[in-house]
BALO-483726 format. One line per 8 residues: number of its first residue (from 1); their letters; for each residue x, y, z of N, C-alpha, C. Coordinates in steps of 0.1 Angstrom, whole numbers. Layout:
N
NUM = A = X/Y/Z/X/Y/Z/X/Y/Z; ...
***
This chain:
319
1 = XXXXXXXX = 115/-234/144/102/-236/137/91/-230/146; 80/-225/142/70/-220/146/60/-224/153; 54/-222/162/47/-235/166/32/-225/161; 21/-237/155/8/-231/148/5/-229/168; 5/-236/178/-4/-230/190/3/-216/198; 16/-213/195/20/-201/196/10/-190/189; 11/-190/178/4/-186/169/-9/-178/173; -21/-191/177/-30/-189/180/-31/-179/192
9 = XXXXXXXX = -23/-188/201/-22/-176/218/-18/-165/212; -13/-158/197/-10/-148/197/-21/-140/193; -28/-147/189/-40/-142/178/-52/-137/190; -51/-147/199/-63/-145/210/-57/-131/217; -46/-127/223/-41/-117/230/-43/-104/220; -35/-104/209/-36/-95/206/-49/-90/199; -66/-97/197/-75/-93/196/-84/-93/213; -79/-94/218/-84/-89/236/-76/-80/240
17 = XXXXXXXX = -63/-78/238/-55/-67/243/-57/-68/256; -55/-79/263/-56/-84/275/-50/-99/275; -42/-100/285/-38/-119/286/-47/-124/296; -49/-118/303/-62/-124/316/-75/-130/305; -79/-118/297/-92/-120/291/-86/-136/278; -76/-132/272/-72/-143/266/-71/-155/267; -65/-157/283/-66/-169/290/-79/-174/292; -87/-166/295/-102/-174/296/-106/-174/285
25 = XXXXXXXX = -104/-170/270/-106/-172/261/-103/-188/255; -87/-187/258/-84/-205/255/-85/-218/263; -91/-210/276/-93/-221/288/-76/-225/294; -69/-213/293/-54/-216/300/-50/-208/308; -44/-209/320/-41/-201/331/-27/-188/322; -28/-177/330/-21/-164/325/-9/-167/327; -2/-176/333/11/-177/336/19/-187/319; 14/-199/319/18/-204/305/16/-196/293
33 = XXXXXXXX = 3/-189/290/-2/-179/279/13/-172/281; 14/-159/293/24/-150/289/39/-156/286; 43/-170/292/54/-176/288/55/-179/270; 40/-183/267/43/-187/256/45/-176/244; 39/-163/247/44/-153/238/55/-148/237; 56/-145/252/72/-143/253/81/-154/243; 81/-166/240/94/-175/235/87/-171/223; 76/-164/217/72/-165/200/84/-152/204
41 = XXXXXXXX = 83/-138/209/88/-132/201/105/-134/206; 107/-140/213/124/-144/216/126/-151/202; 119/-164/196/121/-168/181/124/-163/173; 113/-152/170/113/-141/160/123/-131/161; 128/-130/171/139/-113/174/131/-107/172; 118/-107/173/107/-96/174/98/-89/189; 96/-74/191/85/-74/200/71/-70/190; 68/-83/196/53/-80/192/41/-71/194
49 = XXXXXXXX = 44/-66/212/34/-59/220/42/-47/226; 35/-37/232/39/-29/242/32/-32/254; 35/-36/262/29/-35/279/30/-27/287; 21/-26/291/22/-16/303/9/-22/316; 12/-16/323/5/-19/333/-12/-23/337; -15/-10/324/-32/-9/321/-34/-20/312; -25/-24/300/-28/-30/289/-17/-37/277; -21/-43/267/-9/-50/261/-13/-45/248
57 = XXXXXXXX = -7/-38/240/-7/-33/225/-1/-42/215; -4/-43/204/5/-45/192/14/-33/186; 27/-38/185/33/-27/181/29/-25/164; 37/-18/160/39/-15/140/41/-28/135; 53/-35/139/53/-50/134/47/-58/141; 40/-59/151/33/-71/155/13/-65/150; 14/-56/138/-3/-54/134/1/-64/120; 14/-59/114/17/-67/105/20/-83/106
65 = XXXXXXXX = 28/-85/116/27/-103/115/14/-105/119; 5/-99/130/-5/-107/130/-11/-113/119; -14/-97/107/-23/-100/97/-14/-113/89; -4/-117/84/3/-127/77/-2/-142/86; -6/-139/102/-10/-149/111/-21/-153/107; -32/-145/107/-43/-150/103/-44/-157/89; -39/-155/80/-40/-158/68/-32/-169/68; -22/-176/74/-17/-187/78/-28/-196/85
73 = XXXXXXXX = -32/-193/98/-39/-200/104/-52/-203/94; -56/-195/86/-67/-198/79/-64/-209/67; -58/-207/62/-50/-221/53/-47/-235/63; -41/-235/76/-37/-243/81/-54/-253/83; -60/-241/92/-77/-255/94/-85/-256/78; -79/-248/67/-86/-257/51/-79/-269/52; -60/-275/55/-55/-284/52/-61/-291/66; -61/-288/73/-72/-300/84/-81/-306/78
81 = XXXXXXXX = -94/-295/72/-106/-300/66/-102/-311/57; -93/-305/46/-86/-314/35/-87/-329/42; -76/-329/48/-72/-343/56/-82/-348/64; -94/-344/66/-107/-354/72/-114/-356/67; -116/-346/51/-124/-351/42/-120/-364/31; -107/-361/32/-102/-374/20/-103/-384/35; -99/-385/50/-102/-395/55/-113/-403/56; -125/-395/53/-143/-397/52/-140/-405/37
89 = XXXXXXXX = -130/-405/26/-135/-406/17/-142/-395/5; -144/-384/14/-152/-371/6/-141/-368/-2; -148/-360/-18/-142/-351/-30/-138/-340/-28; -144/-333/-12/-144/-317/-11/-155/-311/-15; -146/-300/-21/-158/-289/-22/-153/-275/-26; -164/-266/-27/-159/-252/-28/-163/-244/-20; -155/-233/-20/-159/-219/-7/-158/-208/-21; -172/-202/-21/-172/-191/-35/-182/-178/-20
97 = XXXXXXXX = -172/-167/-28/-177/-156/-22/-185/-147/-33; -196/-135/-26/-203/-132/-37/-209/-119/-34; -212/-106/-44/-218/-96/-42/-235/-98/-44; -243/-97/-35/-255/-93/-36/-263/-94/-53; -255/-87/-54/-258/-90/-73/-260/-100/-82; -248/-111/-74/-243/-118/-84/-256/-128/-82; -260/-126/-69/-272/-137/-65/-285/-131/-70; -287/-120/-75/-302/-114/-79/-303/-116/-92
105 = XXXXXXXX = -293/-112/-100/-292/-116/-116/-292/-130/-120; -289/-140/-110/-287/-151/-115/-276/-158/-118; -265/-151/-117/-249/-157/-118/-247/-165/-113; -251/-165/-102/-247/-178/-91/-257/-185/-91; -268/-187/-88/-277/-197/-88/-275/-206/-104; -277/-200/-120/-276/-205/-124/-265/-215/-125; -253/-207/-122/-238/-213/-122/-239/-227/-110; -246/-228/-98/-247/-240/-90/-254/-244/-95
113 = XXXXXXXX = -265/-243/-100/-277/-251/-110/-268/-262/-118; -258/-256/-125/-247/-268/-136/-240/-270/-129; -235/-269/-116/-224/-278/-110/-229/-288/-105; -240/-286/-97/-246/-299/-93/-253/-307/-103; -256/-304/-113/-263/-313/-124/-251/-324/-132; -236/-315/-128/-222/-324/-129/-217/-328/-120; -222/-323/-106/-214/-331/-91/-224/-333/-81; -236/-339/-83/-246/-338/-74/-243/-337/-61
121 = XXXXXXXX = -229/-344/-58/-227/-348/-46/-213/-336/-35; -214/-322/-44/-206/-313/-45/-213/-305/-33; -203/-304/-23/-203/-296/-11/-198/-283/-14; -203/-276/-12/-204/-257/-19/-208/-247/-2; -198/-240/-1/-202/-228/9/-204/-214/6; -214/-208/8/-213/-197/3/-210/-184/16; -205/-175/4/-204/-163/19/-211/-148/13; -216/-143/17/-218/-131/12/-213/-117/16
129 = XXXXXXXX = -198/-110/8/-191/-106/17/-190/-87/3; -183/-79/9/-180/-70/3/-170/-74/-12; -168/-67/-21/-159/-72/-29/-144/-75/-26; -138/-62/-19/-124/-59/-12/-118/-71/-4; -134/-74/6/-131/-86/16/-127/-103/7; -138/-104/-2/-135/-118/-14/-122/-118/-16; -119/-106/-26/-103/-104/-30/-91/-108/-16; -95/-103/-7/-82/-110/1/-84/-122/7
137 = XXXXXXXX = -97/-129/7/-103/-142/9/-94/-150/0; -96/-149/-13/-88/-155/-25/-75/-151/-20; -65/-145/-17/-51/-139/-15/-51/-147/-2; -58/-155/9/-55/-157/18/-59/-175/17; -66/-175/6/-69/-189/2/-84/-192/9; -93/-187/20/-99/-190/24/-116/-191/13; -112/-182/2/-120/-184/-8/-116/-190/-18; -120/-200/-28/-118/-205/-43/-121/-196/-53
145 = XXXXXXXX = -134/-193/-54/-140/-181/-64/-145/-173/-53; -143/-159/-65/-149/-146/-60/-162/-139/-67; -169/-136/-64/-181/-131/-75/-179/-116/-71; -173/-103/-75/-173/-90/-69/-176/-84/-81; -180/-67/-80/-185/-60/-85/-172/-54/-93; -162/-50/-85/-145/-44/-89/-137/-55/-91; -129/-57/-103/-121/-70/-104/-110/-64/-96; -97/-75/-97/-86/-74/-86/-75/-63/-103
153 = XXXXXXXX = -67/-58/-103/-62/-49/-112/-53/-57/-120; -52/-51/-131/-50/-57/-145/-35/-66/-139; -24/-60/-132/-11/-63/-128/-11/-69/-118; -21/-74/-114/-21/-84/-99/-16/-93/-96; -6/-96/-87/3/-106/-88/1/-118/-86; -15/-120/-83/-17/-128/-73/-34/-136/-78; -44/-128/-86/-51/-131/-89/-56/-125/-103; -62/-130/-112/-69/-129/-120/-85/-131/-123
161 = XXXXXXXX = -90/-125/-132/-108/-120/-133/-111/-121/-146; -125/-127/-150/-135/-124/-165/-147/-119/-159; -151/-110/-172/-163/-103/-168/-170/-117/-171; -181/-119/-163/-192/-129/-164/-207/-120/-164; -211/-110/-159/-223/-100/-168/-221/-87/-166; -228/-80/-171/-227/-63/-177/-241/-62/-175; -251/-63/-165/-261/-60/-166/-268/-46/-168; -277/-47/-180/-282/-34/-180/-288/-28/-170
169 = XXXXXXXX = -299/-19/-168/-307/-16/-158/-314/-2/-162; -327/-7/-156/-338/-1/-161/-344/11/-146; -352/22/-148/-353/33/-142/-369/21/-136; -370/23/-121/-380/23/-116/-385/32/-107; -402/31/-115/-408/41/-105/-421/42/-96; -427/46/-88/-439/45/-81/-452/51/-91; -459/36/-95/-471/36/-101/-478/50/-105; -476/57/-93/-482/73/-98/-474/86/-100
177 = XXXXXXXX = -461/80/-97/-450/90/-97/-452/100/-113; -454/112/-112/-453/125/-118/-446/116/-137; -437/112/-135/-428/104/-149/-435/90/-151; -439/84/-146/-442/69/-151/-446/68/-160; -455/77/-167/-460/76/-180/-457/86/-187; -447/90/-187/-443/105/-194/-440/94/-207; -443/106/-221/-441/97/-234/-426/95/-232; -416/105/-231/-402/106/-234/-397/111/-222
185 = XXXXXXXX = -385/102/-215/-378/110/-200/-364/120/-208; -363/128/-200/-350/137/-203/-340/138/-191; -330/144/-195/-321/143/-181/-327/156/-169; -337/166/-174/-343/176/-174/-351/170/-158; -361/157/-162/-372/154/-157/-363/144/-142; -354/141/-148/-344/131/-136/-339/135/-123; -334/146/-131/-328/162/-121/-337/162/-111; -349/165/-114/-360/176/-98/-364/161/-94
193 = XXXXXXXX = -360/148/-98/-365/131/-88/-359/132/-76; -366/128/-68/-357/123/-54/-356/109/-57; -339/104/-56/-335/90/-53/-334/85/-46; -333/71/-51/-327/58/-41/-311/56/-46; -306/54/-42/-289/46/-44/-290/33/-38; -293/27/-52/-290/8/-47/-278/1/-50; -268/3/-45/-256/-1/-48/-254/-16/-53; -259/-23/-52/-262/-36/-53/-248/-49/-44
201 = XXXXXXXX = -253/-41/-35/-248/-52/-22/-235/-42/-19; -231/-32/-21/-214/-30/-22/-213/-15/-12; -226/-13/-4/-219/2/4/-214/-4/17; -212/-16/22/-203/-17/26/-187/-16/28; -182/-11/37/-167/-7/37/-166/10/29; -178/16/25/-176/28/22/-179/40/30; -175/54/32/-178/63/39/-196/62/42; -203/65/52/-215/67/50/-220/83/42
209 = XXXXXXXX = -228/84/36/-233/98/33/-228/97/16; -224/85/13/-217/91/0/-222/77/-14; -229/83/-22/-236/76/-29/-230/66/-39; -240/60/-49/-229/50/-54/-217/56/-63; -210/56/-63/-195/63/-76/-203/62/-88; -206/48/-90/-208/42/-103/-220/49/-111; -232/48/-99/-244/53/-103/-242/71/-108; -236/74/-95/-234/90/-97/-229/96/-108
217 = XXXXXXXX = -217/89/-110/-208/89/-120/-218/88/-136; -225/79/-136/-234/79/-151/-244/85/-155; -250/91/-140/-259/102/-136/-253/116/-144; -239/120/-142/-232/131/-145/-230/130/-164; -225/117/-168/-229/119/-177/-236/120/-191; -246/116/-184/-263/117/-193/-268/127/-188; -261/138/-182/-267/153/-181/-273/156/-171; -271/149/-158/-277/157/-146/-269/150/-131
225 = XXXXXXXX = -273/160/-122/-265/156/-108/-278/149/-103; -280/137/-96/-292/132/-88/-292/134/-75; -303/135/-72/-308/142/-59/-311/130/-48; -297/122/-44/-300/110/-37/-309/114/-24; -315/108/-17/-322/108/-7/-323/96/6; -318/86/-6/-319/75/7/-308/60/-4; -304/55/4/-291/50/7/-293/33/7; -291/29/-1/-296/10/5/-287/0/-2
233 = XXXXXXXX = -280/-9/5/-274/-14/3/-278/-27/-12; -287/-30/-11/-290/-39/-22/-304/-37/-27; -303/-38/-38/-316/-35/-52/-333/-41/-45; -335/-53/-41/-347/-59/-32/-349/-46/-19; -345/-40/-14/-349/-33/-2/-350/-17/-19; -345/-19/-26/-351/-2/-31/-363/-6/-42; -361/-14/-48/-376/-18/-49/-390/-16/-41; -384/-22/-31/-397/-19/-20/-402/-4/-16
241 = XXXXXXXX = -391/2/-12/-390/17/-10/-398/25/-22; -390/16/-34/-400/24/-46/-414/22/-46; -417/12/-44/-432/8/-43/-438/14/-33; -426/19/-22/-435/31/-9/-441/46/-12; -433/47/-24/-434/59/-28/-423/71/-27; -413/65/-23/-401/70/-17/-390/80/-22; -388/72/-37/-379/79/-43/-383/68/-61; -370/73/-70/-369/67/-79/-356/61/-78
249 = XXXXXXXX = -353/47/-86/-342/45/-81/-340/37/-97; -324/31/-102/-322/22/-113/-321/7/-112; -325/2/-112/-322/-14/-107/-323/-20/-117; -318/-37/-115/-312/-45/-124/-325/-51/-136; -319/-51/-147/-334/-53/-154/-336/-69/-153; -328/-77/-148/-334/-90/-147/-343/-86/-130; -344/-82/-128/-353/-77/-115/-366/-75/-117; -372/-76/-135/-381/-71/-134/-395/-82/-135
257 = XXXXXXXX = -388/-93/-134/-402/-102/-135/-405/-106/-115; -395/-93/-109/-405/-96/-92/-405/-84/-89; -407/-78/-98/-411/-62/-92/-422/-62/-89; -427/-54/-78/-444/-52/-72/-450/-47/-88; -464/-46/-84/-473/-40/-94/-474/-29/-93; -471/-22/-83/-474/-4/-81/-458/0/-85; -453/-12/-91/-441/-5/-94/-436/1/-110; -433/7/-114/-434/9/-130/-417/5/-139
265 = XXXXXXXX = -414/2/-144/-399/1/-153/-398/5/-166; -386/17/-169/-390/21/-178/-376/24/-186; -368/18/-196/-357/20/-199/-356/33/-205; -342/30/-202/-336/52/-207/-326/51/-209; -328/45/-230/-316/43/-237/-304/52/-238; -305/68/-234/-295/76/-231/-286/75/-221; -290/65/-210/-284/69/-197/-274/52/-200; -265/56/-201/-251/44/-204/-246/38/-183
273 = XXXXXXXX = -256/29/-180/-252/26/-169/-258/10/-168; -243/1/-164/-249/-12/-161/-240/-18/-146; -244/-30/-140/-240/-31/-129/-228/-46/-132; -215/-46/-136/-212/-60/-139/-206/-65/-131; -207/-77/-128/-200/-89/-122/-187/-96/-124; -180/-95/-122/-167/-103/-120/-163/-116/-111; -158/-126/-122/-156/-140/-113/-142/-134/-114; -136/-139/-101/-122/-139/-95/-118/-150/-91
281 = XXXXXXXX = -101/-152/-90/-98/-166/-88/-82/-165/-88; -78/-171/-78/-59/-174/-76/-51/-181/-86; -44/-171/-92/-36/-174/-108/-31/-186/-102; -25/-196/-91/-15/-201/-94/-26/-215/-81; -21/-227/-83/-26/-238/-77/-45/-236/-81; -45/-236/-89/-59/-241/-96/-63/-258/-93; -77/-258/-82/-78/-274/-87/-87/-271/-95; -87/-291/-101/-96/-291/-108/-112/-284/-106
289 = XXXXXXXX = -112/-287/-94/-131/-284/-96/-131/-270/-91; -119/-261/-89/-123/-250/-92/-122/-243/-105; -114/-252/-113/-112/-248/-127/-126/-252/-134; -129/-258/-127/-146/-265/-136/-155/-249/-132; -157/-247/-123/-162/-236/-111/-163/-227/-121; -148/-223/-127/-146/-211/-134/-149/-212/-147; -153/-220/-151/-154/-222/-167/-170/-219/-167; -177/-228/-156/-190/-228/-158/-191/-213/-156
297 = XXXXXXXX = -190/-201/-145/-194/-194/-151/-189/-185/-157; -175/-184/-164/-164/-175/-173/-178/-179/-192; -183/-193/-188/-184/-194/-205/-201/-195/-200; -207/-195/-186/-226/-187/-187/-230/-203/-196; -228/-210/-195/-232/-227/-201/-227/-234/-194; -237/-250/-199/-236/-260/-191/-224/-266/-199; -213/-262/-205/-200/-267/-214/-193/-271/-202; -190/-280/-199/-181/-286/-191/-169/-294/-194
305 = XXXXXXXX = -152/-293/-195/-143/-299/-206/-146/-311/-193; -140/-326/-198/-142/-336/-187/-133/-339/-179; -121/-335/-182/-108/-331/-166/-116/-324/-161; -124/-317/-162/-129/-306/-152/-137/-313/-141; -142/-319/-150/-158/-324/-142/-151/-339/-132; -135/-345/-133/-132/-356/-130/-128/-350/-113; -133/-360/-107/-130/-357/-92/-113/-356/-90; -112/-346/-79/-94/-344/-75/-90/-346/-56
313 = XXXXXXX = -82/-352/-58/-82/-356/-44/-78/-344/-34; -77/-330/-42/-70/-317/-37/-78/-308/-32; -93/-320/-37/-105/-306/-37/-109/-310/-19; -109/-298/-16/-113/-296/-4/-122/-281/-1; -121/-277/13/-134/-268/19/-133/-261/31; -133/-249/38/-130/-241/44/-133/-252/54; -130/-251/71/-137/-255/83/-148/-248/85
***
């Protein structure tokens, strides 16, 4: 059997690539640490590292157990949490991850708005993470719900997704910008703009220099290549830029009741581009109050079935 403190000593070494540094990492002298890896991989018939004199590597198989390590150890301190929270007497709670978006349009806030009006007493963590990262959050358990921009794929063994919005989005521009008041835009007048690329929360984990797919992609076909210029991770920072005078950029139309005043919005029923959200979630051990989680926002209402809303002694919360 495995021991979970093996484990960890493995986890500490092989992200220092050092046992010295490790050791003062867990507050344990170098001589027990190197014993103790040594009997993980005598256990396993595995080598985990290469050593040498300068340094300690992970081999091919020991990048691979690590990663199966971590996602163990990360389940192991939820079942701790679990077991201190039902010791307190506590219901739990949820751990929901989320794109930048989901929190500007309103998906999420509305969506906690009705859970707590059904679990006042409902402990909720949020994270704000890339989509790719949510997805293996939920695969690793460390997430309940996922809020991402790309669902997990139709064949996924592991997880399933509903669209929860399709947001439209509307063309913003600087108060005096050349177009703002043009009677009719064409793909003609789009072409010679300098842009913004607001990805809405998601150019993380992507090449730098390389605009959004999505945006580009709908740019191409309503008839022109866009002339990106500047690069921003979430729709609130290109707003602003727009109001600098910067560029023109497309952002979310529920965005438009905090748009500056020097700022202009103007729809452009040709151009077929919206930004949608996807709730995600682990096909298989559903608790209840994450099945409540998902209803509230798979069905955008305060409809709540009442198994949903009934407390479960399963529900628990990241450490």
């Amino acid at each position: 059997m495995i021991d979970l403190r093996q484990l960890r000593y493995f986890v500490a070494v092989a992200e220092e690539e050092h046992v010295g540094r490790a050791a003062e990492r867990l507050h344990i002298s170098q001589s027990p640490l190197s014993r103790q890896i040594a009997q993980l991989e005598e256990v396993l018939g595995l080598t985990l590292f290469e050593r040498t004199q300068q340094r300690i590597r992970l081999t091919v198989d020991g990048r691979t157990f690590l990663a199966e390590t971590k996602a163990l150890l990360t389940h192991a301190r939820r079942l701790e949490s679990l077991g201190k929270r039902l010791g307190r007497g506590e219901e739990g709670g949820l751990c929901i991850g989320y794109v930048e978006n989901a929190m500007h349009t309103s998906v999420l806030p509305d969506a906690l708005k009705t859970l707590r009006a059904v679990r006042h007493d409902l402990h909720i963590a949020l994270y704000s993470q890339p989509s790719h990262e949510q997805l293996e959050g939920l695969r690793q358990r460390s997430l309940d719900i996922a809020l991402v921009s790309e669902p997990p794929a139709d064949d996924d063994p592991d997880l399933l997704a509903a669209l929860v919005l399709d947001d439209a989005m509307l063309l913003a521009m600087p108060e005096h910008h050349p177009l703002a008041h043009k009677a009719r835009l064409t793909p003609e007048d789009l072409q010679s703009a300098q842009w913004i690329s607001a990805a809405g929360g998601q150019l993380s984990g992507r090449q730098p220099g390389l605009a959004d797919e999505g945006f580009v992609a709908a740019c191409m076909r309503a008839g022109f290549n866009p002339d990106v210029h500047l690069e921003v991770a979430e729709p609130m920072t290109a707003l602003r830029l727009v109001g600098a005078g910067l560029g023109i950029a497309m952002l979310q139309k529920n965005l438009r009741s905090i748009a500056p005043e020097n700022v202009v919005l103007r729809e452009v029923p040709w151009m077929q581009y919206t930004t949608p959200v996807w709730a995600a979630w682990h096909r298989i051990n559903l608790r209840p109050l994450v099945a409540m989680a998902r209803e509230v926002l798979v069905k955008g209402n305060a409809t709540i079935s009442a198994e949903a809303t009934a407390p479960s002694p399963a529900d628990d919360v990241t450490a």
